[in-house]
N, C-alpha and C positions, 0 to 999 in steps of 0.2 A: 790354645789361648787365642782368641781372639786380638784382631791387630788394633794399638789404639788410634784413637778417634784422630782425624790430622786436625779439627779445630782444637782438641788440648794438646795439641803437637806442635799447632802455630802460634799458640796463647802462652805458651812454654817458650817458644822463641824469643816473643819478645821480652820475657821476661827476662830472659838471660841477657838478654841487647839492652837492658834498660830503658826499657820501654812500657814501665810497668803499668801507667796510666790508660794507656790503648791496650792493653795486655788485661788488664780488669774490666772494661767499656767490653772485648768481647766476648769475655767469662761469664760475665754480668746477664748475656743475650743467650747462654745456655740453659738448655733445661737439665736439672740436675739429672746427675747417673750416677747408679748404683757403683760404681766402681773405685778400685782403689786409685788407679788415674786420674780420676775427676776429683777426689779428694786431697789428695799429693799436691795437684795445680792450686785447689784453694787455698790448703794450709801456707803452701808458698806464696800466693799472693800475700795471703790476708797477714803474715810474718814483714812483709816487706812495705805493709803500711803499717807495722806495731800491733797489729788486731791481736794480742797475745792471746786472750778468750777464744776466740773465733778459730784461727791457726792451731792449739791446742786440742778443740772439738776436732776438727779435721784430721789433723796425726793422729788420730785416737782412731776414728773412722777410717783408717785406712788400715792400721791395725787390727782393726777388729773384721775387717776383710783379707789381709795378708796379714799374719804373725808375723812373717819373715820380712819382710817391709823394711831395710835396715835405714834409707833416708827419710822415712815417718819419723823412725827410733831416734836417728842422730837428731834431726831437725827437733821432735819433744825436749833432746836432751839440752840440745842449743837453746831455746829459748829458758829452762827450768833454770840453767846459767845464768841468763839474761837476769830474770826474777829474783833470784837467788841470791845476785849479785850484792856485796856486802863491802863498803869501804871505809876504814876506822876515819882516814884523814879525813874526809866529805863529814863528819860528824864533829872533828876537834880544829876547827881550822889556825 
């Protein structure tokens, strides 16, 4: 297995630093890769601006490169949550 790339290593950092803005500005400057790595970094961004559509494609993509992929799986499952989300009192106030 090849080792991954250190700019989805450092673009990964700042996401987690909350530094999502300069974390997307140098994603933004990549040429896409075929890889489940480069996918994962998306779906995480583009989740952490709400891109539900977008984020969704992505975990799909990485999935369909790693089956086993279980943060593709959690993060689909997380957002389908999100969607899915149903609250009687928000309807009967």
């Amino acid at each position: 297995m090849s080792s991954k790339d250190q700019r989805l290593v450092q673009i990964e950092a700042l996401l987690k630093a909350e530094k999502a803005e300069k974390a997307r500005n140098l994603f933004e400057k990549l040429e896409e890769q075929q890889t489940a790595d480069y996918y994962l970094l998306k779906g995480k961004l583009e989740q952490k601006y709400q891109n539900w559509g977008e984020a969704i494609n992505a975990f799909n993509k990485v999935l369909e490169i790693d089956p086993q992929n279980t943060e593709a799986a959690n993060n689909l499952h997380l957002i389908d949550n999100i969607l899915n989300f149903w609250n009687p009192d928000l309807l009967n106030p």
